[in-house]
MMTF fields as JSON, N, C-alpha, C and O atoms, coordinates in Angstrom:
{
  "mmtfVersion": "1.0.0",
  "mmtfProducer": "UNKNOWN",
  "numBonds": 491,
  "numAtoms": 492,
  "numGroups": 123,
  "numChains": 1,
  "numModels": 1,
  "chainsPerModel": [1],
  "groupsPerChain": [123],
  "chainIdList": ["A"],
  "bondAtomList": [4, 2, 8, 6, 12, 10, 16, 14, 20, 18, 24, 22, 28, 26, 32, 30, 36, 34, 40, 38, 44, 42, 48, 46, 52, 50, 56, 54, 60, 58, 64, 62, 68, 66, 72, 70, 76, 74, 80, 78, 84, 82, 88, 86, 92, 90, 96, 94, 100, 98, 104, 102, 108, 106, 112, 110, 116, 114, 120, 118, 124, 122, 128, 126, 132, 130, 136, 134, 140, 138, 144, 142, 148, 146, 152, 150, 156, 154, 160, 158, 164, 162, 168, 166, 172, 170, 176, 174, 180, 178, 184, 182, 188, 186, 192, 190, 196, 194, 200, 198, 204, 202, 208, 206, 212, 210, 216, 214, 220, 218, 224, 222, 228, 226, 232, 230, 236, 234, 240, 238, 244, 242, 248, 246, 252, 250, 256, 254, 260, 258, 264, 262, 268, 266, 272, 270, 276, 274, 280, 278, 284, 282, 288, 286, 292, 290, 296, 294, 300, 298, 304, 302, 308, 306, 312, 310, 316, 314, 320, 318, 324, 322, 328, 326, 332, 330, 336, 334, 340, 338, 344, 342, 348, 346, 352, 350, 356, 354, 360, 358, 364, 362, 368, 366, 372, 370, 376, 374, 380, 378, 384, 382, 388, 386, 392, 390, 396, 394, 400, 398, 404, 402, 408, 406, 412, 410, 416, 414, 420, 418, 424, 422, 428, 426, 432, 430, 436, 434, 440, 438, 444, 442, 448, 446, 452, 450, 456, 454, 460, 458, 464, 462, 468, 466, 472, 470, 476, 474, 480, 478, 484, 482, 488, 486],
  "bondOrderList": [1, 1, 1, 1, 1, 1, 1, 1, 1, 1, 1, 1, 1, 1, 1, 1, 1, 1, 1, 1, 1, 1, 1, 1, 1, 1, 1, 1, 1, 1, 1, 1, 1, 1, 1, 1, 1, 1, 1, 1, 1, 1, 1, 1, 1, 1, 1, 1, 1, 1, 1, 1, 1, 1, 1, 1, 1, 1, 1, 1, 1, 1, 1, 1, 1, 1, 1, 1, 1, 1, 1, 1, 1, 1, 1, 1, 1, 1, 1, 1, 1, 1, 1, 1, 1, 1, 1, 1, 1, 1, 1, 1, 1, 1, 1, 1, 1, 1, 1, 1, 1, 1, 1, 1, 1, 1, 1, 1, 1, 1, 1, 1, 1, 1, 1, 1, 1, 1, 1, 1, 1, 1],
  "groupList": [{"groupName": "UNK", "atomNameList": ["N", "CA", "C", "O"], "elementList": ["N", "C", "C", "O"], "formalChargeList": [0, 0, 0, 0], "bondAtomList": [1, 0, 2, 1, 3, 2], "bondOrderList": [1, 1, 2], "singleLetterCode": "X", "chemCompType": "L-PEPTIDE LINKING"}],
  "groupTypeList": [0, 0, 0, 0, 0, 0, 0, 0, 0, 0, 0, 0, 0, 0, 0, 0, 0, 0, 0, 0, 0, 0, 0, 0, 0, 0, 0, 0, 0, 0, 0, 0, 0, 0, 0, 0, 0, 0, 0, 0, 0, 0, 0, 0, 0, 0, 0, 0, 0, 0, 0, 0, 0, 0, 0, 0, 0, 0, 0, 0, 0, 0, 0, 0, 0, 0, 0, 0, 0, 0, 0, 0, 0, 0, 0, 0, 0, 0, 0, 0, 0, 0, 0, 0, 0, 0, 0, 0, 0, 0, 0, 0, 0, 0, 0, 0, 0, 0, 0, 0, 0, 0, 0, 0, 0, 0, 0, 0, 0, 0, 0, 0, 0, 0, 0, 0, 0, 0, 0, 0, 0, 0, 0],
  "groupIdList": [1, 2, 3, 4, 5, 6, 7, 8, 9, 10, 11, 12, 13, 14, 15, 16, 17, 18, 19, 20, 21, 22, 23, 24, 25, 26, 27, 28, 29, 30, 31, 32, 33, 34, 35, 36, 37, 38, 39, 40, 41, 42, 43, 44, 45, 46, 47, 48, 49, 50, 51, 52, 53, 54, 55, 56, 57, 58, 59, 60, 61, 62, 63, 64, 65, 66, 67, 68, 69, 70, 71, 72, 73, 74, 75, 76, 77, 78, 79, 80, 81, 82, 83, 84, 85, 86, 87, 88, 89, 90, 91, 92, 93, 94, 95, 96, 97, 98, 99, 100, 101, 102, 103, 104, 105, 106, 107, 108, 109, 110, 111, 112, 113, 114, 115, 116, 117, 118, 119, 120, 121, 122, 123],
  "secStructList": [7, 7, 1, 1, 1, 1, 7, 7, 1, 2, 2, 2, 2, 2, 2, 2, 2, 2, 2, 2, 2, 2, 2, 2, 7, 7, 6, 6, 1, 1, 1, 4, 4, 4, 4, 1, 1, 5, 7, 7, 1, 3, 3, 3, 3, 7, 7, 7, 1, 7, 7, 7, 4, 4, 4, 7, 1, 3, 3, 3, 7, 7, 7, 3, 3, 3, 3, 3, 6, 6, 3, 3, 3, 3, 3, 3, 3, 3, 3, 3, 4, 4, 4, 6, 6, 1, 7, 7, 1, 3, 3, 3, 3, 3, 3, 3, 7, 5, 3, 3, 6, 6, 6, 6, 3, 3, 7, 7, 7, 7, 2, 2, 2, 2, 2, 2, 2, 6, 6, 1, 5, 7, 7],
  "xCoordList": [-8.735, -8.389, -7.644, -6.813, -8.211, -6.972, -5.828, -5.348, -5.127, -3.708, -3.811, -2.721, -4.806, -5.55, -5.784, -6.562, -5.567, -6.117, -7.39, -7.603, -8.444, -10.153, -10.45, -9.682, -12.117, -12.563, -12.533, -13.203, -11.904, -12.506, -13.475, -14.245, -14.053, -15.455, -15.819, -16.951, -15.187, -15.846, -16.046, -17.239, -15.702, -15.926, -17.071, -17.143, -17.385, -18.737, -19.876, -21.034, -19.719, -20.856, -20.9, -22.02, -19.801, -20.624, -20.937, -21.615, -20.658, -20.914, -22.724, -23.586, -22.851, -24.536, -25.105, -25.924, -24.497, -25.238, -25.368, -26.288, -24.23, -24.609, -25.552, -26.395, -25.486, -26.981, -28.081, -29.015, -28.028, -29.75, -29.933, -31.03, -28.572, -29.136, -30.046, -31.041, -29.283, -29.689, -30.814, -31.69, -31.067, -32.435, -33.798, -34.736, -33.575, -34.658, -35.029, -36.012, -33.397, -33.644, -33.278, -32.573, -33.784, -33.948, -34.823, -36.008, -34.036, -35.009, -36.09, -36.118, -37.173, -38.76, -39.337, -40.422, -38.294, -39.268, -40.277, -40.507, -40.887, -42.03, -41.465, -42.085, -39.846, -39.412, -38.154, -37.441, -38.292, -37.517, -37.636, -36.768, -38.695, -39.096, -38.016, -37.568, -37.784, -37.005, -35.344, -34.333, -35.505, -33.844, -33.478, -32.302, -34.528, -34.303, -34.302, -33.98, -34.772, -34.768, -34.677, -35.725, -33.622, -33.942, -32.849, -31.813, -32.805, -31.482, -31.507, -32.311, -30.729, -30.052, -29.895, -28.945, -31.174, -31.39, -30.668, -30.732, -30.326, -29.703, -29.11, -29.813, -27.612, -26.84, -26.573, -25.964, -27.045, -26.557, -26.029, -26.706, -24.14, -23.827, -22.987, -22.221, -22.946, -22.572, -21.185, -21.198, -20.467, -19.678, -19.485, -19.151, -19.67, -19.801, -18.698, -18.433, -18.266, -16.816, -16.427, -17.092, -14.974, -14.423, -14.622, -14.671, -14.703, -14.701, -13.434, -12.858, -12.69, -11.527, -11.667, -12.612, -10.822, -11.677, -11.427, -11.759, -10.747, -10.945, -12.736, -13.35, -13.045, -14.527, -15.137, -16.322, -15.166, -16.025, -16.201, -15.113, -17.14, -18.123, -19.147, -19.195, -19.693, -20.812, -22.012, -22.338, -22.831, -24.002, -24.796, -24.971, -25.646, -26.182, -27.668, -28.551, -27.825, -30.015, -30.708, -30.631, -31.481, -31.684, -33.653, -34.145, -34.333, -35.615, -36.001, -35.253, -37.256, -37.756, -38.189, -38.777, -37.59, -38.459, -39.442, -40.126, -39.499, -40.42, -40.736, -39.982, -41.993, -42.76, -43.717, -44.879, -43.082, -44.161, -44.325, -43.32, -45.181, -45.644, -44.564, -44.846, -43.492, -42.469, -40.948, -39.912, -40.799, -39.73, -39.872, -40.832, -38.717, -38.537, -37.158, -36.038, -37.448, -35.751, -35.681, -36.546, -34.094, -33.581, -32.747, -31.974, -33.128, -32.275, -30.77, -30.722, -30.273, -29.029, -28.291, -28.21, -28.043, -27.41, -26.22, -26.461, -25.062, -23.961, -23.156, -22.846, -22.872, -21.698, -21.551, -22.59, -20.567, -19.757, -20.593, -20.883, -20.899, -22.006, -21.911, -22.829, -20.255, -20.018, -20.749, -21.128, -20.878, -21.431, -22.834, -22.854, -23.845, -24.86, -25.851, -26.839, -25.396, -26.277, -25.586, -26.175, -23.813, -23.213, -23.853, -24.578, -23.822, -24.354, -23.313, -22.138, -24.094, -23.873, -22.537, -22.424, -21.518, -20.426, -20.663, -20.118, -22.186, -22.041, -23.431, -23.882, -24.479, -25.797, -25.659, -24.624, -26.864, -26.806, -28.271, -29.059, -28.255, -29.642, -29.745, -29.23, -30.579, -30.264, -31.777, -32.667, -32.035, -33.701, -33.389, -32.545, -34.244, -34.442, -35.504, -36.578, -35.643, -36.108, -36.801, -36.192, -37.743, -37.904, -37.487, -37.736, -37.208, -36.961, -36.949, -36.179, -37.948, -38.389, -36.911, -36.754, -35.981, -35.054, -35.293, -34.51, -36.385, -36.711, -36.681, -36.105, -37.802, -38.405, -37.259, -37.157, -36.427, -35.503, -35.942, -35.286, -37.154, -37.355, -37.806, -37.814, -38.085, -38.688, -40.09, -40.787, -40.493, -41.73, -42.463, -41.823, -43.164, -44.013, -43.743, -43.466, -43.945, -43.973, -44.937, -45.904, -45.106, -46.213, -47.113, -46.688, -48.277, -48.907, -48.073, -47.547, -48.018, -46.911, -45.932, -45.65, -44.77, -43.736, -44.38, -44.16, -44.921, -45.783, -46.212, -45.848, -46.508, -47.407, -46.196, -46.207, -44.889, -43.812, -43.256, -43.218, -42.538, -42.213, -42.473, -41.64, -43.785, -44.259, -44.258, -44.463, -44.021, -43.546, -42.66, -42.75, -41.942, -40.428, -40.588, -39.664, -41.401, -41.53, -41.341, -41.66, -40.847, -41.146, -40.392, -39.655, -41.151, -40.529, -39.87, -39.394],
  "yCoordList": [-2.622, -1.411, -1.799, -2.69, -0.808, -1.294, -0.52, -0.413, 0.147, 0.484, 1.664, 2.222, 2.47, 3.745, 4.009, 4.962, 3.728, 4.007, 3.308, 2.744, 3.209, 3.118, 1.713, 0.843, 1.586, 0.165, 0.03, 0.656, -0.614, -1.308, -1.729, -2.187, -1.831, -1.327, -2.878, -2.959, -3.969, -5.467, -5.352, -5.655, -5.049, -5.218, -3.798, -3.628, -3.431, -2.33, -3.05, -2.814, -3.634, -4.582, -5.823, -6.331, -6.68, -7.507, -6.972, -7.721, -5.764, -5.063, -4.865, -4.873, -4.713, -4.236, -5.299, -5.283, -6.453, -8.005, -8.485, -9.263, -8.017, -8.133, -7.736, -8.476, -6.286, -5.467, -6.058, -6.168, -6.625, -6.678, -8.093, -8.462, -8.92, -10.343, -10.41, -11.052, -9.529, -9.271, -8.58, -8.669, -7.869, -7.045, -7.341, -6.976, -8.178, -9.082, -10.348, -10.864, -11.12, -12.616, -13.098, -14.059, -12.398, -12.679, -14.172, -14.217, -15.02, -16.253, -15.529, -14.448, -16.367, -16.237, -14.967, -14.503, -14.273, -12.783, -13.709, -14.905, -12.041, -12.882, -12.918, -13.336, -12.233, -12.418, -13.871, -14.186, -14.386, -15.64, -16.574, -17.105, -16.448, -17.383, -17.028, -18.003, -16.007, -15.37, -15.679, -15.404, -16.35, -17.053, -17.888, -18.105, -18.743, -20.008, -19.945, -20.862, -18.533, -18.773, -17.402, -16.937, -16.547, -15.067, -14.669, -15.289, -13.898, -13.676, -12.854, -12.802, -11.737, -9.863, -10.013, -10.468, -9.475, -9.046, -7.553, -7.06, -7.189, -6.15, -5.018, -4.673, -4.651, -4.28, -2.4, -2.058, -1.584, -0.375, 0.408, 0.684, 0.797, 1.221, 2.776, 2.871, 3.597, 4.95, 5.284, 5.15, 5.614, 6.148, 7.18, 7.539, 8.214, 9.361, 10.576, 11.771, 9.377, 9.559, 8.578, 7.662, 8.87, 7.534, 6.878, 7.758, 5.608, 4.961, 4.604, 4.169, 4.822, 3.828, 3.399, 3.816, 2.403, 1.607, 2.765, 2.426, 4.3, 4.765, 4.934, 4.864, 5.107, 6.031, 4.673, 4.995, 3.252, 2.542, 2.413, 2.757, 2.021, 1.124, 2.073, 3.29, 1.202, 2.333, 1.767, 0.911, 3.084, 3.152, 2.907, 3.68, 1.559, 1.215, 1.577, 1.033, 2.612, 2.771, 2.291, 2.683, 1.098, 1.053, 0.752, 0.599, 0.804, 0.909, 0.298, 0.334, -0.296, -0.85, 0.596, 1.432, 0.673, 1.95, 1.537, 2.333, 0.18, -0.29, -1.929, -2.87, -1.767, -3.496, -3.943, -3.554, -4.884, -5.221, -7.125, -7.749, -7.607, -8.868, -9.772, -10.93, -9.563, -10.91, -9.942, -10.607, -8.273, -8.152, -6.893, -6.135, -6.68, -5.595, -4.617, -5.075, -3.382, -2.315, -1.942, -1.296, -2.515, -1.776, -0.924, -1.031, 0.081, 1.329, 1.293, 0.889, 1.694, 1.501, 3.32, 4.248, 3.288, 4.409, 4.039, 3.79, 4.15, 3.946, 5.334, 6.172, 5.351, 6.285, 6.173, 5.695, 6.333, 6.378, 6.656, 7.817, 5.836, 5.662, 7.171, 7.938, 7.337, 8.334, 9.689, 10.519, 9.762, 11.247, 10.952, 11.295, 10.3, 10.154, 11.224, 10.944, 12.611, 13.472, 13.753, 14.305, 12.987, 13.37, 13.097, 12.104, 13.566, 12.766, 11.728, 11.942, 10.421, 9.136, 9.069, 9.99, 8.305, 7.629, 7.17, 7.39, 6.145, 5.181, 5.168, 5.35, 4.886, 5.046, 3.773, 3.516, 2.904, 1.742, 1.281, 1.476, 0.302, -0.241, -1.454, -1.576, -2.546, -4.172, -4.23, -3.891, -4.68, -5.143, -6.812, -7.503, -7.195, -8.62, -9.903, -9.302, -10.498, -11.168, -12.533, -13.51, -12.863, -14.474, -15.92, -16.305, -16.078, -17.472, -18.883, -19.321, -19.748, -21.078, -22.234, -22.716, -22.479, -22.731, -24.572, -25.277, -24.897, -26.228, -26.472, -27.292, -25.107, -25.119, -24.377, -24.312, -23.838, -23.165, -21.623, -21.186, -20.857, -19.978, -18.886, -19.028, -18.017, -16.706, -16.999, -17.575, -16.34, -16.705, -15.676, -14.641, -15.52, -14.237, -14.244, -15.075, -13.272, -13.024, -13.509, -13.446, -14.275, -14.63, -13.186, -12.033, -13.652, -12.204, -11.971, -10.899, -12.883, -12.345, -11.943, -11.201, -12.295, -11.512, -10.159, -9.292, -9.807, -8.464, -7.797, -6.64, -8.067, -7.738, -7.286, -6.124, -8.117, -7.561, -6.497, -5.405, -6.941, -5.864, -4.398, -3.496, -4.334, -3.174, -2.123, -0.911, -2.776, -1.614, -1.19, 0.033, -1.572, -0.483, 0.355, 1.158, 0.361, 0.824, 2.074, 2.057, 3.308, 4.462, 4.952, 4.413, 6.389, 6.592, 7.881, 8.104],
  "zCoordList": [-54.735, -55.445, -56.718, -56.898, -57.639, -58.949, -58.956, -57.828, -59.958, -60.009, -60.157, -60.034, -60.414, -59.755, -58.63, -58.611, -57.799, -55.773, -55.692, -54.619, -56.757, -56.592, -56.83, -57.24, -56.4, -56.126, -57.749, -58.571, -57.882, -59.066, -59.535, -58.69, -61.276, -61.791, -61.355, -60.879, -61.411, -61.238, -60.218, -60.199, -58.909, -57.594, -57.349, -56.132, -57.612, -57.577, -58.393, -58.05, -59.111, -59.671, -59.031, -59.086, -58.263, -57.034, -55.904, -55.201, -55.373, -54.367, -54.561, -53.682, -55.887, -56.236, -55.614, -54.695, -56.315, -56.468, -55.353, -55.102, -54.223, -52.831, -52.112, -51.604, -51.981, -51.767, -52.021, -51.227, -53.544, -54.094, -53.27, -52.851, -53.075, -52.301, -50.867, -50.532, -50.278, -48.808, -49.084, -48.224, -50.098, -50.463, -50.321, -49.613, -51.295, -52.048, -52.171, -52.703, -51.17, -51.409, -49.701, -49.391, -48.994, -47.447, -46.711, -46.382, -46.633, -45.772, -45.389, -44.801, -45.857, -45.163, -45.741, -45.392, -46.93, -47.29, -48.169, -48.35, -48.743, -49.68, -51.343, -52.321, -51.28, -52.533, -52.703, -53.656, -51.551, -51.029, -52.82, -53.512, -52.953, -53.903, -55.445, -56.048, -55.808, -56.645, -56.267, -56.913, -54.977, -55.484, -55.806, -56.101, -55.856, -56.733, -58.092, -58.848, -58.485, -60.179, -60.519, -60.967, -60.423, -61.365, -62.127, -61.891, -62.883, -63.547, -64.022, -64.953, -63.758, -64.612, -65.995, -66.631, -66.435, -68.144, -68.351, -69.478, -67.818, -68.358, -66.864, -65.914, -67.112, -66.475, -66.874, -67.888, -66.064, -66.264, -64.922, -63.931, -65.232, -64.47, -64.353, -65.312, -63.745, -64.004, -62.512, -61.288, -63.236, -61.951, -62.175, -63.304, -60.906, -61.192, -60.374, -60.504, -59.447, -58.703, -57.971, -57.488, -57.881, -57.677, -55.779, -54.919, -55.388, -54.115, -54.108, -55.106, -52.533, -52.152, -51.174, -50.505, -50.655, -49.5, -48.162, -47.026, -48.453, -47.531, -47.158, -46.093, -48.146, -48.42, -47.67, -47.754, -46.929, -46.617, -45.441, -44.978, -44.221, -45.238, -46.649, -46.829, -47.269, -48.23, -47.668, -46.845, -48.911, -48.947, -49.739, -50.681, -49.581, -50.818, -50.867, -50.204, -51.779, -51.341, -52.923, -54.087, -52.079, -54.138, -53.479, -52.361, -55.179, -55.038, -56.361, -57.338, -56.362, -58.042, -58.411, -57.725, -60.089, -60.553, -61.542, -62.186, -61.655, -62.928, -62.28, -62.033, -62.17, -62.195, -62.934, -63.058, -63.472, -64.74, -64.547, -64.209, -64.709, -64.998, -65.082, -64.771, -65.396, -65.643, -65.239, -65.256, -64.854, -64.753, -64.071, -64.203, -63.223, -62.251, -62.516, -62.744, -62.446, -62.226, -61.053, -60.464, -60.38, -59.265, -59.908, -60.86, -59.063, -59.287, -57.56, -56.398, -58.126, -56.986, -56.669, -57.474, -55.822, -55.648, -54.148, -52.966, -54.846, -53.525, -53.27, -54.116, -51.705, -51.409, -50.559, -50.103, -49.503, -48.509, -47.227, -46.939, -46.621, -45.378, -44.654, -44.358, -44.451, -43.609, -43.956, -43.13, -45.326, -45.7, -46.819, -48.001, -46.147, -46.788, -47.397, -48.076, -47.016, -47.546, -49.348, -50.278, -49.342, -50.453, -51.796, -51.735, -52.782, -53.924, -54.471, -54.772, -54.534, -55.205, -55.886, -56.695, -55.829, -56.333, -57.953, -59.034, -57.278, -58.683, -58.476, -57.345, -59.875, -59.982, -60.831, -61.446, -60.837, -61.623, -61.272, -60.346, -62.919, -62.473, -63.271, -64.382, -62.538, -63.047, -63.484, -62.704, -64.784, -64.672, -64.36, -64.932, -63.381, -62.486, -63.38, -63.333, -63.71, -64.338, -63.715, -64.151, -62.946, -62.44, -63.537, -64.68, -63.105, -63.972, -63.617, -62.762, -64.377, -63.975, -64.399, -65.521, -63.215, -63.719, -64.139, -64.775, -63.643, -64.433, -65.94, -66.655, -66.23, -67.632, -68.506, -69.731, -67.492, -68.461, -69.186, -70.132, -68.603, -69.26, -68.017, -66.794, -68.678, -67.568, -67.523, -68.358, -66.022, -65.494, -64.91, -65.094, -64.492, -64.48, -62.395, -61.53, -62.448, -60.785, -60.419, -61.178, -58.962, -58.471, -57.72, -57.639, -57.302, -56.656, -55.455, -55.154, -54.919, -53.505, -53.472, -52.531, -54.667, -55.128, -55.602, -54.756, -56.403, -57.021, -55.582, -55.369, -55.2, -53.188, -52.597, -52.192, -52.424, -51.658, -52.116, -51.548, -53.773, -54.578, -54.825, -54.919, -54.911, -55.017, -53.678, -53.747, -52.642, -51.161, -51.942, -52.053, -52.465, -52.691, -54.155, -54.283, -55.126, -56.705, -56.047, -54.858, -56.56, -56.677, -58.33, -59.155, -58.167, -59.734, -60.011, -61.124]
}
């Protein structure tokens, strides 16, 4: 908590980064391959009321809203497990990027990443 009662804005942005790990980068998934090399091109986050650690555990529901050839948007939506019908705390969204961390550059999704990925796109 910061010096306000509430989670603080840095600790709601590793809270995301947590979520999306267990998400998307699960031993043996088919997006397994994307943890060896991906990296957050761009960070958007909204709070729309405040979390304290009374309000926990939370609720994290996130989904791709965009898949394209070399890059993906999770959309995130958190709030307080206990009252999941509430509307959202904090809304945020990371575009995901693969990246060939040999070559040093971004890399296009493989089909099986694209194959897994796409169960979750909605728009």
């Amino acid at each position: 908590m910061d010096a306000y009662g509430h989670v603080n804005n840095a600790r709601v942005v590793t809270l995301l980064e947590e979520a999306r790990v267990i998400w998307l980068f699960q031993p043996g998934s088919p997006t397994e391959e994307m943890a060896k090399g991906s990296v957050v091109a761009d960070l958007h986050v909204r709070y729309r009321s405040q979390l304290t650690h009374l309000d926990g555990p939370l609720e994290v529901l996130m989904w791709i809203s965009r898949l394209r050839a070399a890059d993906a948007v999770v959309q995130y939506e958190v709030r307080p497990a206990a009252d999941a019908a509430a509307a959202p705390s904090v809304t945020a969204s990371t575009q995901m990027v693969p990246f060939d961390m040999v070559a040093q550059r971004p890399r296009r999704f493989s089909a099986q990443e694209r194959e897994s990925l796409q169960v979750h796109v909605r728009g």
